[in-house]
PyMOL Python script that loads the backbone (N, CA, C, O; Angstrom):
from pymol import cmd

cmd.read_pdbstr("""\
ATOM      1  N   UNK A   1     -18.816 -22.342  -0.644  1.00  0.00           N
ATOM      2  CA  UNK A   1     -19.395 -21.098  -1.070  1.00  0.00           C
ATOM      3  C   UNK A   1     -20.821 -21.015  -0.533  1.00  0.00           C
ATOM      4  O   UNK A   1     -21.504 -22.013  -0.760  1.00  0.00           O
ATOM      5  N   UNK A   2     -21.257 -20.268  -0.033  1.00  0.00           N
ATOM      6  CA  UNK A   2     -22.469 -19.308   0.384  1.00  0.00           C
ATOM      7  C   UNK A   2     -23.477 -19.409  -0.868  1.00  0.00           C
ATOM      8  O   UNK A   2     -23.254 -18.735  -1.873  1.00  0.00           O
ATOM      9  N   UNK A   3     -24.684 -20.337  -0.781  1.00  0.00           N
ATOM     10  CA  UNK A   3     -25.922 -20.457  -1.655  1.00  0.00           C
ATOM     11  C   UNK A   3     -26.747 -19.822  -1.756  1.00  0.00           C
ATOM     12  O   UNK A   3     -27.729 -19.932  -2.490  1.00  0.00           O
ATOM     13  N   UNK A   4     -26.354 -18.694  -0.694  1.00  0.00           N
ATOM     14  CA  UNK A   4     -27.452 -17.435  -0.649  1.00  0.00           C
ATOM     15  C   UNK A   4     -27.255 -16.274  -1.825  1.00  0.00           C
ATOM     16  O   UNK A   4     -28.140 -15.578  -2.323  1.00  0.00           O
ATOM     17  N   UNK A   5     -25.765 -16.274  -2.135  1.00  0.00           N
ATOM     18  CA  UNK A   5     -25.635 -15.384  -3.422  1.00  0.00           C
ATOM     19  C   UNK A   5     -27.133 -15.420  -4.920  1.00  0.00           C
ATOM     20  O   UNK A   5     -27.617 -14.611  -5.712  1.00  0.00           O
ATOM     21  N   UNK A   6     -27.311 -16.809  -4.576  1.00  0.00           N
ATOM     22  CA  UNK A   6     -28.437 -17.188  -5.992  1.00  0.00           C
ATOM     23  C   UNK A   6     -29.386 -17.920  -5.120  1.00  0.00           C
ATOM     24  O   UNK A   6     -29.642 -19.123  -5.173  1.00  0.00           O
ATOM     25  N   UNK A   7     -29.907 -16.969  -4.252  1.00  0.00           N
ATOM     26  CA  UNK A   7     -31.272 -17.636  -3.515  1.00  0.00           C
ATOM     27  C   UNK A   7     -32.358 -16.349  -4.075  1.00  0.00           C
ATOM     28  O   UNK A   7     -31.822 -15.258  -4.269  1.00  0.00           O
ATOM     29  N   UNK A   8     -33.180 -16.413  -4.217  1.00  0.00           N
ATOM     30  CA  UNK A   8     -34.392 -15.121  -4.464  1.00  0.00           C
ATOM     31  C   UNK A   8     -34.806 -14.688  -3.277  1.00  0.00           C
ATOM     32  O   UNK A   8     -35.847 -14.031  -3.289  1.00  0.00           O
ATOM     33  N   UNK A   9     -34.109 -14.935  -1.911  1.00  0.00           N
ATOM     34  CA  UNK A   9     -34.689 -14.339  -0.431  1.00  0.00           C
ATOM     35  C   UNK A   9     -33.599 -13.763  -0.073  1.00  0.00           C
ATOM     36  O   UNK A   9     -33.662 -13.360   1.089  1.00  0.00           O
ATOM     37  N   UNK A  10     -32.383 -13.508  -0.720  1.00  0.00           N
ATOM     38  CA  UNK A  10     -30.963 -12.902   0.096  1.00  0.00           C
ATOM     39  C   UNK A  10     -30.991 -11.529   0.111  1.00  0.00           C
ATOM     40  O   UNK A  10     -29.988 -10.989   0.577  1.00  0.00           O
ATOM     41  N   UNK A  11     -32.004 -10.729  -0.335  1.00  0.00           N
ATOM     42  CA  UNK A  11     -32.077  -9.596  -0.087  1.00  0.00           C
ATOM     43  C   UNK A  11     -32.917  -9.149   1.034  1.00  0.00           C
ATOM     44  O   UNK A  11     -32.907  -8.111   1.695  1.00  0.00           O
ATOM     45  N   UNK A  12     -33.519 -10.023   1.066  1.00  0.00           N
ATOM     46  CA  UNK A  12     -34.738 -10.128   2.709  1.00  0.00           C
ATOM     47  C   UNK A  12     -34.822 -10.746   3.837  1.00  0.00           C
ATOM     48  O   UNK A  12     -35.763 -10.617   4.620  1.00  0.00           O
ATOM     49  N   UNK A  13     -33.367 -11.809   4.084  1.00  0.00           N
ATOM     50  CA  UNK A  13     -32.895 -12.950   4.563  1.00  0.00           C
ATOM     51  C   UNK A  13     -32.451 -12.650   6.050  1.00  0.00           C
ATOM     52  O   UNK A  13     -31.549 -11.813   6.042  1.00  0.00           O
ATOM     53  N   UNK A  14     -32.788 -13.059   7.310  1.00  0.00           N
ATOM     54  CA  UNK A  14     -32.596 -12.798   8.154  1.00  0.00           C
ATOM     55  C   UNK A  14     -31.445 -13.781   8.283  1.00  0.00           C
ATOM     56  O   UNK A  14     -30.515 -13.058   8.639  1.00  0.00           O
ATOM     57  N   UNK A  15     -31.166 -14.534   8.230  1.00  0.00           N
ATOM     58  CA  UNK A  15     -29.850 -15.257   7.893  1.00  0.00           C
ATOM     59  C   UNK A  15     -28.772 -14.863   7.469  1.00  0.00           C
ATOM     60  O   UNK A  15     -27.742 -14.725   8.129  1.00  0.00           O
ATOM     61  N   UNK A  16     -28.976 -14.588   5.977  1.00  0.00           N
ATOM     62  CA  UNK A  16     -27.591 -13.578   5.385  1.00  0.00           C
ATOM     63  C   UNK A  16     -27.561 -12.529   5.846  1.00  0.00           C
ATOM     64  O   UNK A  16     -26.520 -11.915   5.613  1.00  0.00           O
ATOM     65  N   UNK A  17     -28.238 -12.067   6.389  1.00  0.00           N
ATOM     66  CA  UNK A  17     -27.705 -10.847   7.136  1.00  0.00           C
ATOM     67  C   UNK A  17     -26.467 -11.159   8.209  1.00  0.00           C
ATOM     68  O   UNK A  17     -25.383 -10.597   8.361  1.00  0.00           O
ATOM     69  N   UNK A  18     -27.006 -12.147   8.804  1.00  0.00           N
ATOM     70  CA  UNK A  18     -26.237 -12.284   9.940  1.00  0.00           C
ATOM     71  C   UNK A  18     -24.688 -12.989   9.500  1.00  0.00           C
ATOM     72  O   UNK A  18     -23.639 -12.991  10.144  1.00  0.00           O
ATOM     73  N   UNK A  19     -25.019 -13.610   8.063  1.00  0.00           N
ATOM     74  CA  UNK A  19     -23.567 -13.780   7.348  1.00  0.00           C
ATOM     75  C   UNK A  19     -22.872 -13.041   7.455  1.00  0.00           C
ATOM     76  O   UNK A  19     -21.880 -13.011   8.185  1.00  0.00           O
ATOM     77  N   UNK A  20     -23.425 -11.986   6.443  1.00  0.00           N
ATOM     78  CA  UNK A  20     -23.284 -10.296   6.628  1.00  0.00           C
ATOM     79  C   UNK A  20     -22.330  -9.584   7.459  1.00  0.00           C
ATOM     80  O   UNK A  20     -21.368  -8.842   7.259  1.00  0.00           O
ATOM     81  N   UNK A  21     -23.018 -10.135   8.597  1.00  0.00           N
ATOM     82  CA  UNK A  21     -21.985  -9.105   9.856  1.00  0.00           C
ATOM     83  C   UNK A  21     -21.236  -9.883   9.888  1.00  0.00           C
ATOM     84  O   UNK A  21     -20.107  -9.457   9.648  1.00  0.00           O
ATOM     85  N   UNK A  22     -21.311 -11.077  10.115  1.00  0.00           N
ATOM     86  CA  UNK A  22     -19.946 -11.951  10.560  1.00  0.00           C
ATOM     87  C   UNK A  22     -18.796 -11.680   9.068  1.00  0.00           C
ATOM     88  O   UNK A  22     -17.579 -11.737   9.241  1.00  0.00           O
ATOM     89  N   UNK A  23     -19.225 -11.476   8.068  1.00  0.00           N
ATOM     90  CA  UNK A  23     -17.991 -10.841   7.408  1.00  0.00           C
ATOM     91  C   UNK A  23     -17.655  -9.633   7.266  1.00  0.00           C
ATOM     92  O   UNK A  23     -16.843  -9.165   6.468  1.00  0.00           O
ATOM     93  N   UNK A  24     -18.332  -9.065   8.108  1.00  0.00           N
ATOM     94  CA  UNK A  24     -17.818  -7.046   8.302  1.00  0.00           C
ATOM     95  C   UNK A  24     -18.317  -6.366   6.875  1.00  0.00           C
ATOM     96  O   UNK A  24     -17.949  -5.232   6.568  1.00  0.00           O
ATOM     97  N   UNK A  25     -18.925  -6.920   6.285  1.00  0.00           N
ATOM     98  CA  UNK A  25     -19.892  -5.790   5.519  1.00  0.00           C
ATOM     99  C   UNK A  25     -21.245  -5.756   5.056  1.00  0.00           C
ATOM    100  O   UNK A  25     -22.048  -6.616   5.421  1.00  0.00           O
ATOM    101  N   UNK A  26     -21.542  -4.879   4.321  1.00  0.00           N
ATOM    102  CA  UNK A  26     -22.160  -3.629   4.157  1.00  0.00           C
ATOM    103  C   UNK A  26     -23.941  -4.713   3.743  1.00  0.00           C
ATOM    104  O   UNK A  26     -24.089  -5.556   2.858  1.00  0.00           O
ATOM    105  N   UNK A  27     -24.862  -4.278   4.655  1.00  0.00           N
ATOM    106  CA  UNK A  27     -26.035  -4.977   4.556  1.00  0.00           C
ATOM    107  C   UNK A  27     -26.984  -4.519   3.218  1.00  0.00           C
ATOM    108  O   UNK A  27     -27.671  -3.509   3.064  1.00  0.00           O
ATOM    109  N   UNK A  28     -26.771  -5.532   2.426  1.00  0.00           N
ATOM    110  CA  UNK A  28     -27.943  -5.344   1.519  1.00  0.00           C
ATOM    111  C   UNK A  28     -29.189  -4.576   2.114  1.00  0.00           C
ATOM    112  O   UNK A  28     -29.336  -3.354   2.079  1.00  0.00           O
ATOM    113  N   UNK A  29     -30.137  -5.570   2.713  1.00  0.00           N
ATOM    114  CA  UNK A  29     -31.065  -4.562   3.683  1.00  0.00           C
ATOM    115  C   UNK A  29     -30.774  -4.723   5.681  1.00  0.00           C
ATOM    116  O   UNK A  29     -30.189  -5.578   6.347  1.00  0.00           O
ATOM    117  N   UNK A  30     -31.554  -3.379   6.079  1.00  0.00           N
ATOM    118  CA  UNK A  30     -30.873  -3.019   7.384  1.00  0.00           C
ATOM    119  C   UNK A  30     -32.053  -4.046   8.126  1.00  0.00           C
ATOM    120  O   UNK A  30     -31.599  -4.708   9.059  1.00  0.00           O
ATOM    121  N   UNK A  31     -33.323  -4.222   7.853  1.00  0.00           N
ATOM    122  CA  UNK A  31     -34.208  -4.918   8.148  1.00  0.00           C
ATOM    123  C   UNK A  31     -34.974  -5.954   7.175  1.00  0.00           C
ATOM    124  O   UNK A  31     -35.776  -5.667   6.286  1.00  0.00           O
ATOM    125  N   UNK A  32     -34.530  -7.212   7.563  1.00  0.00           N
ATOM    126  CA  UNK A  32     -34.644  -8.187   6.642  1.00  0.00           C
ATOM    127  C   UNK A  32     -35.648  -9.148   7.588  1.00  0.00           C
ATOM    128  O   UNK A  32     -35.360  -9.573   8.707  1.00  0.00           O
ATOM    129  N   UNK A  33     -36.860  -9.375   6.879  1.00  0.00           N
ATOM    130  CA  UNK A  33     -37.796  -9.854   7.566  1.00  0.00           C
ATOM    131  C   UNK A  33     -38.077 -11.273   7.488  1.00  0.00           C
ATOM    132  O   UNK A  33     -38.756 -11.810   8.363  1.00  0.00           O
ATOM    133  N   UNK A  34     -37.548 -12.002   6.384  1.00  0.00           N
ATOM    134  CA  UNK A  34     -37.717 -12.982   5.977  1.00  0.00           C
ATOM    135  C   UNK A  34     -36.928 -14.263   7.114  1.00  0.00           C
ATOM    136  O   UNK A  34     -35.718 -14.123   7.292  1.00  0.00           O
ATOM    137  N   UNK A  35     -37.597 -15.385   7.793  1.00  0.00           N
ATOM    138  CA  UNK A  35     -36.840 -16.160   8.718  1.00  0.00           C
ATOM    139  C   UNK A  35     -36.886 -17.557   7.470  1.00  0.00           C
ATOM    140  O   UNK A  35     -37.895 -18.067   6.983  1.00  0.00           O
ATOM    141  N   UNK A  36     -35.681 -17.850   7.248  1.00  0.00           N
ATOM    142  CA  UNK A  36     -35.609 -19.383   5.902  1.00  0.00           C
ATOM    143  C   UNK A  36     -36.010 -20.113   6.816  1.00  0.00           C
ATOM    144  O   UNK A  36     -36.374 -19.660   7.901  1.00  0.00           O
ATOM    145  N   UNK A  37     -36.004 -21.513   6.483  1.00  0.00           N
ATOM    146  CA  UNK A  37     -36.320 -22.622   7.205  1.00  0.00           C
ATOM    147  C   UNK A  37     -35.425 -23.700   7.263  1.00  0.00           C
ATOM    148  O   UNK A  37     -35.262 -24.331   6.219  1.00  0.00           O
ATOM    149  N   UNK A  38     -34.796 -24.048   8.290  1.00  0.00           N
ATOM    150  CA  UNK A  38     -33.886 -25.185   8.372  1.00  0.00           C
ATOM    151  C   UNK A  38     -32.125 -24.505   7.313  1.00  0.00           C
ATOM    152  O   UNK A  38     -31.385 -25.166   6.584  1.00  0.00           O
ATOM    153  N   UNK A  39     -32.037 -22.966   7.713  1.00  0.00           N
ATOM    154  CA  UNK A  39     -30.640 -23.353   6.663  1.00  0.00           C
ATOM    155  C   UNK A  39     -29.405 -23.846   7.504  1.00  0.00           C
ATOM    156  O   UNK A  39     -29.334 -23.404   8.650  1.00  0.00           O
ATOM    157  N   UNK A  40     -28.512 -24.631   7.114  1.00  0.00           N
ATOM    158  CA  UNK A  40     -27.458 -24.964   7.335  1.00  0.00           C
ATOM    159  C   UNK A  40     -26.061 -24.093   7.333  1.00  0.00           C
ATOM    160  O   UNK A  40     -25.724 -23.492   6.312  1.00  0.00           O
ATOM    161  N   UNK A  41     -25.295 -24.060   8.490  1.00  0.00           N
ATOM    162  CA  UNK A  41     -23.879 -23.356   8.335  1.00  0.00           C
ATOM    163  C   UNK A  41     -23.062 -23.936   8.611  1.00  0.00           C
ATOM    164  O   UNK A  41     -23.015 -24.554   9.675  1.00  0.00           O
ATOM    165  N   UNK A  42     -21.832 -23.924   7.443  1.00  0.00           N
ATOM    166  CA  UNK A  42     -20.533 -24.402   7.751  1.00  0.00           C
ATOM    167  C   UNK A  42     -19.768 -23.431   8.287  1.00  0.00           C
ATOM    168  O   UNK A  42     -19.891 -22.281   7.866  1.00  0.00           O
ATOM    169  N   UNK A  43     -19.149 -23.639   8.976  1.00  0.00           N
ATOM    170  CA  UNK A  43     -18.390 -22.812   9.591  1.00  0.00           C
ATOM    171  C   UNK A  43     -16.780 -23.123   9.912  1.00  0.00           C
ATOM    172  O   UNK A  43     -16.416 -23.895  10.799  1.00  0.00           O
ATOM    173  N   UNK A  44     -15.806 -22.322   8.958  1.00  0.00           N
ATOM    174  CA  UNK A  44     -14.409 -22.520   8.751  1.00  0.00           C
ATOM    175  C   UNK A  44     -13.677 -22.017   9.723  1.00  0.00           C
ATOM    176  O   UNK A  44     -13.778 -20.818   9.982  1.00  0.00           O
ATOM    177  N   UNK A  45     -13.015 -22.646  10.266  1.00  0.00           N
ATOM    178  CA  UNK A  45     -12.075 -22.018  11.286  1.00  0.00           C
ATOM    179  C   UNK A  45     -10.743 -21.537  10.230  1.00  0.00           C
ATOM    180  O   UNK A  45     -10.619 -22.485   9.455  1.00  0.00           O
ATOM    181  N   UNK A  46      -9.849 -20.619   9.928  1.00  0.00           N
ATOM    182  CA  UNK A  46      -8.763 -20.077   9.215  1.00  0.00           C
ATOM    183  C   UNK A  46      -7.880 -19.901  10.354  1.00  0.00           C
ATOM    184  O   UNK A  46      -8.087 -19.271  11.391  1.00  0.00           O
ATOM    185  N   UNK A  47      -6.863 -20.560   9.989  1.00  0.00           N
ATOM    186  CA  UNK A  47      -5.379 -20.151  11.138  1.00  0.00           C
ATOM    187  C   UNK A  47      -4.321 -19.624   9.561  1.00  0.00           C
ATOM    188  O   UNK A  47      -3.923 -20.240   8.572  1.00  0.00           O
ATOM    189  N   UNK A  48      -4.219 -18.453   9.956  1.00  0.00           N
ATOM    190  CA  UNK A  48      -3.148 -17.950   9.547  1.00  0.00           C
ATOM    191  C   UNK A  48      -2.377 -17.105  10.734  1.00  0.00           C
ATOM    192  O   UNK A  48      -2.494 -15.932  11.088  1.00  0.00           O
ATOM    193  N   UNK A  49      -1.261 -18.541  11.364  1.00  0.00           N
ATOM    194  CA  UNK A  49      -0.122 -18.234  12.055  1.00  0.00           C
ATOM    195  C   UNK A  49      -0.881 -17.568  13.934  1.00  0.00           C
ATOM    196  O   UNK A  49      -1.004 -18.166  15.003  1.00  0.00           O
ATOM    197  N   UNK A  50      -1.163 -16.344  13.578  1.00  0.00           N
ATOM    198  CA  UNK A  50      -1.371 -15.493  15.460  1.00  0.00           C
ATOM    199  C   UNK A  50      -3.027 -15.117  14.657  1.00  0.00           C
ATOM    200  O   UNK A  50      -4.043 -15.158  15.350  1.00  0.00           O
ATOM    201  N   UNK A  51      -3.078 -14.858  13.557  1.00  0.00           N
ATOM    202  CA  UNK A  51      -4.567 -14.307  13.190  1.00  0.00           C
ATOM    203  C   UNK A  51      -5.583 -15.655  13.175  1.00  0.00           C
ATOM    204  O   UNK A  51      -5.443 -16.493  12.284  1.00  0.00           O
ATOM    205  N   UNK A  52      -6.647 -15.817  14.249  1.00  0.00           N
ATOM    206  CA  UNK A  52      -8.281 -16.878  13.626  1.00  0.00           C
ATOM    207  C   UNK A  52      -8.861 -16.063  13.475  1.00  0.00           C
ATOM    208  O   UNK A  52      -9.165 -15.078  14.149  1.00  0.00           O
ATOM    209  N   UNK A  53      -9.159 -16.544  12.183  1.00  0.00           N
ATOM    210  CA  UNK A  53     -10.985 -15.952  12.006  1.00  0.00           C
ATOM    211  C   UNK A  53     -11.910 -17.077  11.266  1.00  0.00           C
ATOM    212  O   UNK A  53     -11.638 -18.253  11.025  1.00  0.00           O
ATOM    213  N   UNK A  54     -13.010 -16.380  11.003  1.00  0.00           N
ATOM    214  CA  UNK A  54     -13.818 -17.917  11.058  1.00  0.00           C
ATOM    215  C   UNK A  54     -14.636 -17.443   9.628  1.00  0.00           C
ATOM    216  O   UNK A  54     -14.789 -16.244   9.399  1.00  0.00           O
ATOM    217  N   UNK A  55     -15.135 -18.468   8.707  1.00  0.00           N
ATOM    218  CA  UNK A  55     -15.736 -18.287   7.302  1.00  0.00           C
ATOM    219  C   UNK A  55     -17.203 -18.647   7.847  1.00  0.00           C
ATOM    220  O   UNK A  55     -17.212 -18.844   9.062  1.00  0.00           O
ATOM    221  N   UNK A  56     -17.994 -18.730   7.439  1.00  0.00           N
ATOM    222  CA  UNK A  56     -19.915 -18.618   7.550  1.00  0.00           C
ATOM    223  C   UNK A  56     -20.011 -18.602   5.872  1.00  0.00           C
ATOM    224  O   UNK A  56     -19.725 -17.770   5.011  1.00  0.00           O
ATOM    225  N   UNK A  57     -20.473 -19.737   5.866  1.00  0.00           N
ATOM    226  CA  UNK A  57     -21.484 -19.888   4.719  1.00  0.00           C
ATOM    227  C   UNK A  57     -22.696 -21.072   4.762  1.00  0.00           C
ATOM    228  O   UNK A  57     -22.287 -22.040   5.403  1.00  0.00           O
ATOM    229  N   UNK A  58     -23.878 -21.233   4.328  1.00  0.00           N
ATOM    230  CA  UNK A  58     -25.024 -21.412   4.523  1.00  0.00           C
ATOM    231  C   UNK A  58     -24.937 -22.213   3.092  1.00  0.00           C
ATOM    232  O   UNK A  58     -24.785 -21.693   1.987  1.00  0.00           O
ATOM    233  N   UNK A  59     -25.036 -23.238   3.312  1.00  0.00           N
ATOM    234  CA  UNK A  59     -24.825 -25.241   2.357  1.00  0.00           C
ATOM    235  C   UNK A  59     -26.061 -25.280   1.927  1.00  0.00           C
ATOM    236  O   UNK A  59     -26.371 -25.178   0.740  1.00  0.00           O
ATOM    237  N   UNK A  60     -27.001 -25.460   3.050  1.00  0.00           N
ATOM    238  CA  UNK A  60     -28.213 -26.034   3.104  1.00  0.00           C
ATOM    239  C   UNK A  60     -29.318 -24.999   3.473  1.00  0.00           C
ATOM    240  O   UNK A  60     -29.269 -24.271   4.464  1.00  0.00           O
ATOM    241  N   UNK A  61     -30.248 -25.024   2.619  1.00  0.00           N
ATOM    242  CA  UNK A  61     -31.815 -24.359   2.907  1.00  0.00           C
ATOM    243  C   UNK A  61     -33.040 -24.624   3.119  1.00  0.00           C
ATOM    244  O   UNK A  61     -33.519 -23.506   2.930  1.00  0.00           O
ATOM    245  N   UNK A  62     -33.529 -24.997   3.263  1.00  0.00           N
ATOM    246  CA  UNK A  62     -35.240 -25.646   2.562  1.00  0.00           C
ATOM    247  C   UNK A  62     -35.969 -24.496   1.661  1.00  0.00           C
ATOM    248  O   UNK A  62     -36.778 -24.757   0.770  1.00  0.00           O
ATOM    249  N   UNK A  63     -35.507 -23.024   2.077  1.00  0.00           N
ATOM    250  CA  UNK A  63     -35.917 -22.377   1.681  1.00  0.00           C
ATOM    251  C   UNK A  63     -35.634 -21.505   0.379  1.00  0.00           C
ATOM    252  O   UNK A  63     -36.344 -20.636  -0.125  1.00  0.00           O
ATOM    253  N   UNK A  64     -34.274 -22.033  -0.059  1.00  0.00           N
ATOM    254  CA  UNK A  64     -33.919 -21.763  -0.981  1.00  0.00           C
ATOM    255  C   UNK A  64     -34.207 -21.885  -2.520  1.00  0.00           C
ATOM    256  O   UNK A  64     -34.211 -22.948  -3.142  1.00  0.00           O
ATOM    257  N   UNK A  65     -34.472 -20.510  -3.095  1.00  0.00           N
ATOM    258  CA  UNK A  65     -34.962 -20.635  -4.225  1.00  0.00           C
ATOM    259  C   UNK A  65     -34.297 -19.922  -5.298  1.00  0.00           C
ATOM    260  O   UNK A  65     -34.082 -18.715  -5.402  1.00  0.00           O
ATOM    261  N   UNK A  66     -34.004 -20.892  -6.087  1.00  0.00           N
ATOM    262  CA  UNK A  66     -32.767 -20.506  -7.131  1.00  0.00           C
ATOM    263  C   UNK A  66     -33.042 -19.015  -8.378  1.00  0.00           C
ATOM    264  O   UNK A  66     -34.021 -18.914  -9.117  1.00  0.00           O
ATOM    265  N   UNK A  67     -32.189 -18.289  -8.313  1.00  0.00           N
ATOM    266  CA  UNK A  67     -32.185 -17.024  -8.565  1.00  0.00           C
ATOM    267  C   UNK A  67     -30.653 -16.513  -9.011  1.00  0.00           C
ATOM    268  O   UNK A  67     -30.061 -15.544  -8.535  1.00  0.00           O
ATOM    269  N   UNK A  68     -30.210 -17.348  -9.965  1.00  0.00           N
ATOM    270  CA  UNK A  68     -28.414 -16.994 -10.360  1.00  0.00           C
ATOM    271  C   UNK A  68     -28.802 -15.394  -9.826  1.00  0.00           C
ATOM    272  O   UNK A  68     -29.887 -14.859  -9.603  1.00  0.00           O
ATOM    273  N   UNK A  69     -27.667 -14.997  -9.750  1.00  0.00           N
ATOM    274  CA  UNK A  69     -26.885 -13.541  -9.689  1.00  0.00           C
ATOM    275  C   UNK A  69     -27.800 -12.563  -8.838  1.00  0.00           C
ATOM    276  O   UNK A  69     -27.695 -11.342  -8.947  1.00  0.00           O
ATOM    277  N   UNK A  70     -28.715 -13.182  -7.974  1.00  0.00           N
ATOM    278  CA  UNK A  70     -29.250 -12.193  -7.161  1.00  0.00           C
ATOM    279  C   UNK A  70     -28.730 -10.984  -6.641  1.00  0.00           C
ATOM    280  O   UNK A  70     -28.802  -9.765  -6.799  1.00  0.00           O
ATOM    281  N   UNK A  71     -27.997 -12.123  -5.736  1.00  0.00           N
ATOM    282  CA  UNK A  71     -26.930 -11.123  -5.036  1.00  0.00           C
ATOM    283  C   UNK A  71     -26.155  -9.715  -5.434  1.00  0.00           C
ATOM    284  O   UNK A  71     -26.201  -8.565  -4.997  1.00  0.00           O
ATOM    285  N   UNK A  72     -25.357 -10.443  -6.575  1.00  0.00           N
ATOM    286  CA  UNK A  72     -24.762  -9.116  -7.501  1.00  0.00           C
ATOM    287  C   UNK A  72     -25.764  -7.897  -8.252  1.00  0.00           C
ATOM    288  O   UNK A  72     -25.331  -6.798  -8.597  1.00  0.00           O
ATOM    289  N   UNK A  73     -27.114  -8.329  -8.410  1.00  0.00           N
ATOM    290  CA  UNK A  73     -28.140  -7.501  -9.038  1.00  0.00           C
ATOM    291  C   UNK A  73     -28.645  -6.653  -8.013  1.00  0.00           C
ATOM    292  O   UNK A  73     -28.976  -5.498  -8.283  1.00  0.00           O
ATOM    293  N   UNK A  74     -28.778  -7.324  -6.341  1.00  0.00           N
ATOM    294  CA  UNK A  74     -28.857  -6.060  -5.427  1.00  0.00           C
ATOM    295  C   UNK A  74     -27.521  -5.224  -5.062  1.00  0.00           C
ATOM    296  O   UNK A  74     -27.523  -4.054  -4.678  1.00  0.00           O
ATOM    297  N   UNK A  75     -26.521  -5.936  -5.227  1.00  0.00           N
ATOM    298  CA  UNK A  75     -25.458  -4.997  -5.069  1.00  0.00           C
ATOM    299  C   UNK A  75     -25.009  -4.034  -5.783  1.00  0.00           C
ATOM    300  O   UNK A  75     -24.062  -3.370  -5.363  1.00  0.00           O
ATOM    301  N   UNK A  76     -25.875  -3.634  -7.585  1.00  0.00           N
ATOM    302  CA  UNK A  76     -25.217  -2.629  -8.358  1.00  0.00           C
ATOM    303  C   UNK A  76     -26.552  -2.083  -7.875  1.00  0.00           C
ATOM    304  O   UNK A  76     -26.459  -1.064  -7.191  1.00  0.00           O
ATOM    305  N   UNK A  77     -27.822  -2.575  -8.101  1.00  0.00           N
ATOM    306  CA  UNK A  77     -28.675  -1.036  -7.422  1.00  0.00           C
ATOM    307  C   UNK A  77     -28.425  -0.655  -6.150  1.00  0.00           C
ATOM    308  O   UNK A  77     -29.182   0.267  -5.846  1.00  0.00           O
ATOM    309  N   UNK A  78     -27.453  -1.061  -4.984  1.00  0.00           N
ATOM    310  CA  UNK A  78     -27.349  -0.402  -4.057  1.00  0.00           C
ATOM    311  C   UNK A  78     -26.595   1.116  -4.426  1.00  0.00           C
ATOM    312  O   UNK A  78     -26.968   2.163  -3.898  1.00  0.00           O
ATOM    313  N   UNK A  79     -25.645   1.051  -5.271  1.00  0.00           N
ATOM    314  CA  UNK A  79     -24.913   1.874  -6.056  1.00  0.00           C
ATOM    315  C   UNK A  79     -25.164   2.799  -6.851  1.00  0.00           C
ATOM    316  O   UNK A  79     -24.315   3.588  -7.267  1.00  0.00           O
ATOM    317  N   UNK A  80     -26.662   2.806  -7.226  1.00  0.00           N
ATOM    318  CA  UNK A  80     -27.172   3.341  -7.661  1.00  0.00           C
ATOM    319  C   UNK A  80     -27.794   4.846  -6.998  1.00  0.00           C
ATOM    320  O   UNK A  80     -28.522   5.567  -7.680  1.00  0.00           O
TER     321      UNK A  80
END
""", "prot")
cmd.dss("prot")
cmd.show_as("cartoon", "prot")
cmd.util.cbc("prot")
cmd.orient("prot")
C-alpha cells in the first residue's frame, strides 16, 4: 500500500502525482510543488493472462510525515 495516503505532503507531492497518473486518475492538485526526499517505489508487475499492468506505490520517504486520512480529507473537499 501507498504511504502517501497518510503523509501531510500528498496533496502537494510531486511524487504522488506522478502515482497519480500512472493509475489513470484524477489529480488532487494539477501543480504540486513539493519534491520529497529519497521516496522509494515498489513497483508490481500484474499478469492477468494477455492484460500487464503495473502497481506504483511509494514504501519509503524521508519525507514523510504522518497525517492518517489525508488523502481521503482532500478527496471530499475536492467534491465540494
Amino acid at each position: 500500500m501507498c504511504i502517501c495516503i497518510n503523509c501531510y505532503h500528498v496533496t502537494n507531492c510531486s511524487t504522488y502525482y506522478s502515482i497519480e497518473t500512472q493509475h489513470k486518475k484524477v489529480h488532487i492538485n494539477e501543480n504540486p510543488v513539493f519534491v520529497p526526499q529519497s521516496p522509494i517505489i515498489d513497483v508490481n508487475v500484474i499478469n492477468d493472462y494477455l492484460d500487464i499492468s503495473l502497481d506504483w506505490d511509494v514504501v519509503e520517504c524521508l519525507s514523510f510525515i504522518e497525517a492518517p486520512g489525508k488523502w481521503i480529507i482532500s478527496q471530499k473537499k475536492q467534491k465540494i
